[in-house]
N, C-alpha and C positions, 0 to 999 in steps of 0.2 A: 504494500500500500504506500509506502513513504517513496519506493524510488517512483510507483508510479504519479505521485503528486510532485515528485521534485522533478520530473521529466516534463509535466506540464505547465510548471513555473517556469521551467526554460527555455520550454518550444514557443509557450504563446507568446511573452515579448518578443523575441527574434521573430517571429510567423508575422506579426502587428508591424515591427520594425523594414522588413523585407515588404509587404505589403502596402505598408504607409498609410496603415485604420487612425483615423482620427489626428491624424497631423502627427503618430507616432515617432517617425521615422526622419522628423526635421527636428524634432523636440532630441532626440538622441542622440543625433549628431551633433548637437548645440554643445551637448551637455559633455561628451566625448573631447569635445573640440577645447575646452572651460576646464577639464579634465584633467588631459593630456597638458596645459601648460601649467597647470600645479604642479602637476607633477616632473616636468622639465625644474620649475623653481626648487621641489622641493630637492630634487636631484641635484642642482647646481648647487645649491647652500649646503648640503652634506659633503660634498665635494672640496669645496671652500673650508666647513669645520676641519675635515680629514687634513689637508694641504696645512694649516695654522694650528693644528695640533702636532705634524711631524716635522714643522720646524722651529716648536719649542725643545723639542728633544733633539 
């Protein structure tokens, strides 16, 4: 029962997203898009700590 309810939590956004029900599929990309450069920032600032961490020692 639980893989068949987690199979359908998975399929119907990506089904919705691929299909574009309800403005799905612009809304996701938005959000993907808004995403993706946090997590560039957050990548770059960890990057940053690591570098001014290794040359205090």
């Amino acid at each position: 029962m639980e893989i068949l309810l987690g199979l359908i939590l998975l399929i119907a956004p990506i089904y919705a997203w691929i299909v574009n029900m309800w403005g799905a599929g612009a809304a996701a990309t938005t959000f993907f898009k808004g995403g993706l450069v946090w997590l560039l920032i957050l990548i770059g600032a960890l990057f940053l700590m690591l570098g001014i961490s290794d040359l205090k020692e």
